[in-house]
KELO-110724 format. One record per residue (C-alpha): z, x, y; residue in three letters. Coordinates in nm, 3 decimals, m for minus. Each point is the difference from the previous one (the first is absolute). Layout:
REM KELO-110724
+---------+---------+---------+--------+
:       w :       u :       v : residu :
+---------+---------+---------+--------+
:       Z :       X :       Y :    ALA :
...
+---------+---------+---------+--------+
This chain:
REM KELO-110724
+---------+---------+---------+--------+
:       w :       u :       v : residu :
+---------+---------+---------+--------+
:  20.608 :  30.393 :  10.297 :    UNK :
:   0.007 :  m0.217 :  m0.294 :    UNK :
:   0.016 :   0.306 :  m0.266 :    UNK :
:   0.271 :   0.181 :   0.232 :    UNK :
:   0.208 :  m0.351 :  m0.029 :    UNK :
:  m0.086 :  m0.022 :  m0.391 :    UNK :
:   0.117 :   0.378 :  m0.085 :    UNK :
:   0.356 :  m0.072 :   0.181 :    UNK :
:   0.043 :  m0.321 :  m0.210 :    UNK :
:  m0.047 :   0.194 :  m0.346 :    UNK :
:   0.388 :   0.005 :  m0.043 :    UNK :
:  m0.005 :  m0.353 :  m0.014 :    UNK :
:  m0.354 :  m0.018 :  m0.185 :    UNK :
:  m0.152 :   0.274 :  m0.180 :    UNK :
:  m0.346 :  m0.164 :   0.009 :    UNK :
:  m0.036 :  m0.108 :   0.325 :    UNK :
:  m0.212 :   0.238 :   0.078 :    UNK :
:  m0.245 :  m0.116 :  m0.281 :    UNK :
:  m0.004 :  m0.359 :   0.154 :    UNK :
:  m0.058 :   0.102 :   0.385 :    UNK :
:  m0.290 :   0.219 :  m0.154 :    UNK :
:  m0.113 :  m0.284 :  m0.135 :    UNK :
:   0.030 :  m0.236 :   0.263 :    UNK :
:  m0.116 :   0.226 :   0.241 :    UNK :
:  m0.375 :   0.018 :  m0.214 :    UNK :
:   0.054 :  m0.391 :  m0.032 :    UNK :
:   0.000 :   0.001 :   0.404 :    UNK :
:  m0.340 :   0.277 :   0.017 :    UNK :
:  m0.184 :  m0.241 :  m0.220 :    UNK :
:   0.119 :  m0.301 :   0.159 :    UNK :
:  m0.117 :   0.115 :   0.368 :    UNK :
:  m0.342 :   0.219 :  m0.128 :    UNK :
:  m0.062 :  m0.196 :  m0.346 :    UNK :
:  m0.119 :   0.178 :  m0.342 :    UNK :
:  m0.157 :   0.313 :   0.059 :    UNK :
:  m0.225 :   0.164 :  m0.286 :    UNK :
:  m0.014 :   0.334 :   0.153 :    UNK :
:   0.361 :   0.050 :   0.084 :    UNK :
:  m0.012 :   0.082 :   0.341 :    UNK :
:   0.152 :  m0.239 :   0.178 :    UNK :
:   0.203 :  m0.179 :  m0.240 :    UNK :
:   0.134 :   0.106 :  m0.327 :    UNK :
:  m0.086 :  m0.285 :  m0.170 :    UNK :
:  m0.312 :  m0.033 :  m0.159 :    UNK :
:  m0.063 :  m0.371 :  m0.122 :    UNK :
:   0.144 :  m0.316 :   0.020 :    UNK :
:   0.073 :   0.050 :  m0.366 :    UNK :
:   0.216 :   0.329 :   0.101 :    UNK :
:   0.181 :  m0.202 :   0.266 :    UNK :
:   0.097 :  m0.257 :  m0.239 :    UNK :
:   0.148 :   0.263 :  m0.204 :    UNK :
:   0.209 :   0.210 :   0.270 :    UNK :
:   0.135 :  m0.412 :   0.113 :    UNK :
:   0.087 :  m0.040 :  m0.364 :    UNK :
:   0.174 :   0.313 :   0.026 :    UNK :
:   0.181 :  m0.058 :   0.285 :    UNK :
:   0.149 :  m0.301 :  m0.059 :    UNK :
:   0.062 :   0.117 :  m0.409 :    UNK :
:   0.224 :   0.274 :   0.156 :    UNK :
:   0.140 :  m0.196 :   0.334 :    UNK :
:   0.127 :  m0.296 :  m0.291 :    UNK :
:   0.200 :   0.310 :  m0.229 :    UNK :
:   0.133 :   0.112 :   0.319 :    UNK :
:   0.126 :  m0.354 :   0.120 :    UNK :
:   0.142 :  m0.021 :  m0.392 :    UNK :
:   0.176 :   0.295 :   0.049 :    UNK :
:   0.137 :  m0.036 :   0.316 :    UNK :
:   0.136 :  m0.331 :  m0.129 :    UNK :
:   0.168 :   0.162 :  m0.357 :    UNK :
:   0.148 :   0.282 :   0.214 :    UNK :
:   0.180 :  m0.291 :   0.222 :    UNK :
:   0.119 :  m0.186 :  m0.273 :    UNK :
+---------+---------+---------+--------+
């Protein structure tokens, strides 16, 4: 349900649908951990995790920056 909500929101946000991706692995890897051979989880390594979390909150903080410019 969480894509379905994120694809109705792109008026307001164009890449919300790149962060609920995102968060969505984030969640995989936080309930089944790293998993070399892809099955389960999309995320390899702790080292790819830390990545994707960089990521996340690299994009999330534009977003927040934006939202606040476009207010002002």
């Amino acid at each position: 349900m969480l894509m379905e909500v994120a694809s109705k929101l792109t008026e307001r946000s164009a890449d919300i649908v790149e962060l609920t991706s995102l968060a969505l692995v984030m969640h995989e890897y936080q309930y089944n951990g790293p998993d070399p051979t892809s099955v389960i989880s999309k995320i390899t390594s702790d080292e790819i995790a830390r990545q994707v979390i960089a990521k996340f909150i690299a994009r999330a903080k534009e977003l927040i920056m934006q939202a606040r410019e476009s207010r002002n």
